[in-house]
C-alpha positions as CSV (number, residue, x, y, z in Angstrom):
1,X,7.6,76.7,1.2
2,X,9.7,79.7,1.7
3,X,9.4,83.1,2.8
4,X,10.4,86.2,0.9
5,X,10.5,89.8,3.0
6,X,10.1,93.2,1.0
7,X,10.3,96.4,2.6
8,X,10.9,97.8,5.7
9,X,9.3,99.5,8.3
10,X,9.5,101.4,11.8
11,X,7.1,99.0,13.2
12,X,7.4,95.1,13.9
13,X,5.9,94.1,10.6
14,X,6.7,93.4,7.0
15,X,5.1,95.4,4.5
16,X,5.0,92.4,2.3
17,X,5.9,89.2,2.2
18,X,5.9,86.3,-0.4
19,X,4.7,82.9,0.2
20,X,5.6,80.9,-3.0
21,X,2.8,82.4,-5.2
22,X,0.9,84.8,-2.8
23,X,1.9,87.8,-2.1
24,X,0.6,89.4,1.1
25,X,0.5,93.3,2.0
26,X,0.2,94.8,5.2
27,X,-2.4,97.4,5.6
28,X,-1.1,100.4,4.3
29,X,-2.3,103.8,5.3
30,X,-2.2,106.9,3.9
31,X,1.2,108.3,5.0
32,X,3.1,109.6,2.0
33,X,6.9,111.1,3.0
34,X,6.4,110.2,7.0
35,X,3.2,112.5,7.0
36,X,-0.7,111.7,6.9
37,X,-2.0,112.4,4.1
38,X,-4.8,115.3,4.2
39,X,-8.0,116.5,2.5
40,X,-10.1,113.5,3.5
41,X,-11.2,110.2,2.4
42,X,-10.6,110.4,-1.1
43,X,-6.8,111.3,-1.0
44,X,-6.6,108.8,1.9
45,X,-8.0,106.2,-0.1
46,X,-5.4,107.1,-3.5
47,X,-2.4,107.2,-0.9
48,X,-3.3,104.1,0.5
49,X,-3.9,102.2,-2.7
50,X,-0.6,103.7,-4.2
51,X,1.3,102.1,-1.3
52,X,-0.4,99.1,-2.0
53,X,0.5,99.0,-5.3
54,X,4.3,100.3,-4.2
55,X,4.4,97.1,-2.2
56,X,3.1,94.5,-4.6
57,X,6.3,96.3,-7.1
58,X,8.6,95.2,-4.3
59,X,7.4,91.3,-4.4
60,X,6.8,91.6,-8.5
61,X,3.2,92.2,-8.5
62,X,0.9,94.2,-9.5
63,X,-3.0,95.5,-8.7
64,X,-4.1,92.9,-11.5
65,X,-3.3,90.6,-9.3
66,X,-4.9,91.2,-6.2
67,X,-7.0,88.1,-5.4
68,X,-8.5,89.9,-1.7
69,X,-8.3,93.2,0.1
70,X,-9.7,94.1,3.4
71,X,-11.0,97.3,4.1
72,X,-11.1,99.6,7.4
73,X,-13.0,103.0,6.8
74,X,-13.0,105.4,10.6
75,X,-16.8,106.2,9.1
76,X,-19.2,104.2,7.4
77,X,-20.2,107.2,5.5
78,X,-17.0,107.7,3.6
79,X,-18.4,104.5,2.0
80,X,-19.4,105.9,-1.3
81,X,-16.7,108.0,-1.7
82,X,-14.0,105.3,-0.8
83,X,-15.9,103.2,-3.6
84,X,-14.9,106.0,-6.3
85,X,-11.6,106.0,-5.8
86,X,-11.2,102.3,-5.6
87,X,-13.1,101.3,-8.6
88,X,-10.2,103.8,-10.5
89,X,-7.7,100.9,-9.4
90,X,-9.7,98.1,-9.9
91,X,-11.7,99.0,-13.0
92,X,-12.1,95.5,-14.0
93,X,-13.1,92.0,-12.4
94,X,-12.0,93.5,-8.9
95,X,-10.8,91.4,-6.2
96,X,-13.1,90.0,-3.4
97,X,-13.3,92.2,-0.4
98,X,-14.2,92.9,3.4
99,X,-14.9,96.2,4.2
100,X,-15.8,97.1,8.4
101,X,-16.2,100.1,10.1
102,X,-13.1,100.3,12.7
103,X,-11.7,102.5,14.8
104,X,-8.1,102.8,13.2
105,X,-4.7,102.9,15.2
106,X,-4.0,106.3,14.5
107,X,-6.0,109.6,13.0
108,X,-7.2,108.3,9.7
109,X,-9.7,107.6,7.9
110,X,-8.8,104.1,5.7
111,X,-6.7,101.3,5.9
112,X,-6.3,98.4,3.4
113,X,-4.3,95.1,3.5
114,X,-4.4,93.1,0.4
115,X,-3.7,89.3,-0.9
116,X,-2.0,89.2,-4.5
117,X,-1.4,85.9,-7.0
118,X,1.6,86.4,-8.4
119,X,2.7,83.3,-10.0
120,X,6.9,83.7,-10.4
């Protein structure tokens, strides 16, 4: 099977890579333009989904076909109103996911990797 790299990034990791079908994301965080995002979870949580969905573009997928994402939230009470923002980019049969309380690498409040099926 071969390997496909999309992306780059100031850190040793790929943002995405393509294993024949599957189409896996790095967790993304909500830096938009080199800068954290700000106002709190629910602009996090749209940044961070938007660079998902801007690396899935790069491999020639989309959020339709996200099979599994994987959740980090700083606070277990941003729960809710991570859900609300999510449910605007999965609206329909969303994909299975793991969502844990962590503390995060840097000052943030969620991270997401994801797991597409992007048949070519």
């Amino acid at each position: 099977m071969s390997k496909e790299v999309f992306g780059t990034s100031h850190v040793p990791l790929s943002p995405a890579v393509r294993a024949g079908d599957f189409v896996f994301v790095s967790g993304q965080v909500p830096v938009v333009g080199g800068k954290v995002v700000e106002g709190g979870i629910g602009p996090e949580t749209r940044a961070v989904l938007e660079n998902v969905k801007a690396c899935l573009a790069l491999a020639g997928a989309s959020m339709g076909d996200v099979v599994k994402t994987t959740v980090w939230l700083r606070d277990r009470g941003d729960f809710p109103a991570f859900n609300a923002v999510y449910a605007e980019y999965f609206p329909h049969q969303p994909p299975a996911r793991s969502t844990a309380e962590s503390r995060l690498m840097i000052d943030i409040a969620v991270e997401i990797e994801a797991i597409a099926y992007a048949p070519r």
